[in-house]
C-alpha positions as CSV (number, residue, x, y, z in Angstrom):
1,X,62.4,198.6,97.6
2,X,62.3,202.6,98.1
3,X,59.5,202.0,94.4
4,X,57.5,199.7,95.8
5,X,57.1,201.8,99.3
6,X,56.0,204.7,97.3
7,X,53.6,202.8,95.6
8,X,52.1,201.5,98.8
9,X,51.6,204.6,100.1
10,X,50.5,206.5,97.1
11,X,47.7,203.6,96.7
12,X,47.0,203.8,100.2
13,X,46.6,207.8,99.9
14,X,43.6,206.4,97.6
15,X,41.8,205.7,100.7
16,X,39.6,208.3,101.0
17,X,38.3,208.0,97.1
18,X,37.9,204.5,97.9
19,X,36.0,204.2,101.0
20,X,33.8,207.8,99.4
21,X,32.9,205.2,96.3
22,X,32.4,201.8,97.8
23,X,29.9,203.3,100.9
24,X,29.0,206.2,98.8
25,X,30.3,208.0,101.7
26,X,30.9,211.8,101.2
27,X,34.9,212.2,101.1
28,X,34.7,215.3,103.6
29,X,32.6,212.7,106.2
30,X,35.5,209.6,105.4
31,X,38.1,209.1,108.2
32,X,41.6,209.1,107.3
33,X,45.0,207.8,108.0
34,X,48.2,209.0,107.2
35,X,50.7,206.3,105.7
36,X,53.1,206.7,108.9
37,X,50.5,205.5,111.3
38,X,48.9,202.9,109.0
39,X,52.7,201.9,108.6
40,X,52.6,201.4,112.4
41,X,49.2,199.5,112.6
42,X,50.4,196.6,109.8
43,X,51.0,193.3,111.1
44,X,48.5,194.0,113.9
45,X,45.6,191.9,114.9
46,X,43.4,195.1,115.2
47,X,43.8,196.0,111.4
48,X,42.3,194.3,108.4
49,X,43.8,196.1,105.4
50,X,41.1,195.3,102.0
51,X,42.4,195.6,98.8
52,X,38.6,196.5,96.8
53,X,40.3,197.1,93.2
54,X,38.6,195.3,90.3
55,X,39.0,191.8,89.6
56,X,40.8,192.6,86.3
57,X,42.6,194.9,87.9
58,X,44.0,193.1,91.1
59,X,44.7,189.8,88.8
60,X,46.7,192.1,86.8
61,X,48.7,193.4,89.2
62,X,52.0,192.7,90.3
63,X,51.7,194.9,93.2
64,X,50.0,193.6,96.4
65,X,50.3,194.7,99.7
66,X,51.3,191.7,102.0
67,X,48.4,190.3,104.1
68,X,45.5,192.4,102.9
69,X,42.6,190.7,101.6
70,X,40.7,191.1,98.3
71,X,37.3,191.5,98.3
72,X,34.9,192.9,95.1
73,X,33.8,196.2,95.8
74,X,30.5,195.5,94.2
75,X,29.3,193.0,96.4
76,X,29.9,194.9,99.4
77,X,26.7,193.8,100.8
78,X,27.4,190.0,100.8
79,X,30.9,190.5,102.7
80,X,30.8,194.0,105.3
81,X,29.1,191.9,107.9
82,X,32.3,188.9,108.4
83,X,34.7,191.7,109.5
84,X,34.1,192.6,113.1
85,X,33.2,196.3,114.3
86,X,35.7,197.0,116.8
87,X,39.2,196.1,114.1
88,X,40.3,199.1,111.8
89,X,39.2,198.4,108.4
90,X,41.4,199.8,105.8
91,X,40.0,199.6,102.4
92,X,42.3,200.9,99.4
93,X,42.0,200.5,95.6
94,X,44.7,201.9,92.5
């Protein structure tokens, strides 16, 4: 279990890359969040925690984080607009 928590945080510390690449966002400009409060905000209604690896590589994983969602990172266009403005979107890749 003590693996698998590492993991989640060392894919969540990924955030930054991830949101820098999928918005083309400059990384200095890209909030962040550190794992112990992000720890705190899972299971809550005002978080929606997107998991925007590659199809090949989120089939291939074993590793999922429990209740995030999947969505392709190249098609950000057709999917941005369902999520509503005021949750915390979390977006992480590995």
């Amino acid at each position: 279990m003590k693996n698998k928590k590492w993991l989640f945080f060392a894919t969540v510390g990924s955030l930054v890359l991830s949101l820098a690449l999928v918005f083309n966002v400059p990384a200095a400009e890209t909030p962040r969040i550190d794992k112990e409060k992000l720890q705190g905000m899972l299971g809550t209604p005002e978080l929606i925690l997107i998991d925007v690896r590659a199809g090949s590589d989120w089939k291939a994983s074993t590793q999922k984080i429990k209740g995030a969602v999947r969505e392709d990172p190249d098609q950000v266009d057709a999917w941005m607009n369902k999520y509503p403005k005021e949750k915390t979107l979390v977006f992480y890749c590995a």
